[in-house]
N, C-alpha and C positions, 0 to 999 in steps of 0.2 A: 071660316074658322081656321086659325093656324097651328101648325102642331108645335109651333115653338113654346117652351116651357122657359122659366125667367130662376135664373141660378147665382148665388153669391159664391164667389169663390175667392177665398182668405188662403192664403198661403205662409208658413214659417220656413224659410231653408236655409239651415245653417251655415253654408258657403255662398259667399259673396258670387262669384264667378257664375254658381250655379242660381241662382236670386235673379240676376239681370237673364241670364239664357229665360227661366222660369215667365220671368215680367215681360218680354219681348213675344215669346208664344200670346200669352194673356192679351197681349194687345190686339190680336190678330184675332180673337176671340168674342172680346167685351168690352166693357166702357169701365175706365180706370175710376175707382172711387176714393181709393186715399191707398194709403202707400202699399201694403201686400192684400187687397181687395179688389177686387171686380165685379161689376153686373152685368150678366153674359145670358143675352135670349140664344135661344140654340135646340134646333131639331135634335130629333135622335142620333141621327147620323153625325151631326157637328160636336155636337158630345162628347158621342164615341170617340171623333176623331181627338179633342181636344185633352180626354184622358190617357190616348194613347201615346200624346207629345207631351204630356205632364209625366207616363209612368217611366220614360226614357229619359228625363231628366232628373226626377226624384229620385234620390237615393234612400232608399228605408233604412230605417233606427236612425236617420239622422234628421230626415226632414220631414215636415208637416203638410197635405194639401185638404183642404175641406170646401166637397160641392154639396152646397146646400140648396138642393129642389125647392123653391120658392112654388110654382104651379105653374098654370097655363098662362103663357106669356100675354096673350090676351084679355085675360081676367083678372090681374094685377094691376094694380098701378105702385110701384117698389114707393114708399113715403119716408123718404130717410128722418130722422131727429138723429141731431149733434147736441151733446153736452160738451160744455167748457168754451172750445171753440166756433167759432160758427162753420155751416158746411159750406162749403163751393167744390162744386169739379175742378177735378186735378188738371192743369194746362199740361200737356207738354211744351217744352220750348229748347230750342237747341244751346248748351252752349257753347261759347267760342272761345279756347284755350289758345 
C-alpha cells in the first residue's frame, strides 16, 4: 500500500514571469494536463515540500493556487472527460528561436 495521495492542482497567477517560475516547480512535481493544471501523486512529505515552493512564489491578493485531494493514489484511477476539444497530454517540446 502507498501513502501517496493523487491531487489536481489548477493554478491562476497574474504575472507572466511568476506563471512560468510557478509551471517549472509543477513539472518537477506532476504530470502537466493542460495549461495551468497538473496531476501530482505525492506523499506527505512531497507535498509539503511542493506547497512550500508554490507559497515562495505566489504572491497573495494577486494569484490563485488550488490543491485539490483527489484520495489515495492507489485507489484512483483520475478518468478525465473533455468537452469541446478532445483531450491528449500536453507534449512538451523545445523551441528553436
Amino acid at each position: 500500500m502507498s501513502d501517496e495521495r493523487l491531487y489536481i492542482v489548477t493554478y491562476d497567477i497574474s504575472d507572466q514571469r511568476r506563471w512560468r517560475r510557478v509551471f517549472k516547480v509543477m513539472h518537477g512535481y506532476g504530470e502537466w494536463l493542460q495549461l495551468s493544471v497538473f496531476q501530482c501523486r505525492l506523499t506527505r512529505r512531497r507535498r509539503a515540500e511542493l506547497e512550500t515552493a508554490l507559497r515562495e512564489l505566489v504572491k497573495n491578493g494577486e494569484d490563485h493556487v488550488l490543491l485539490i485531494d483527489v484520495g489515495a493514489a492507489d485507489k484512483i484511477h483520475l478518468a478525465v472527460e473533455s468537452l469541446g476539444k478532445s483531450f491528449s497530454k500536453m507534449e512538451r517540446r523545445a523551441t528553436v528561436i
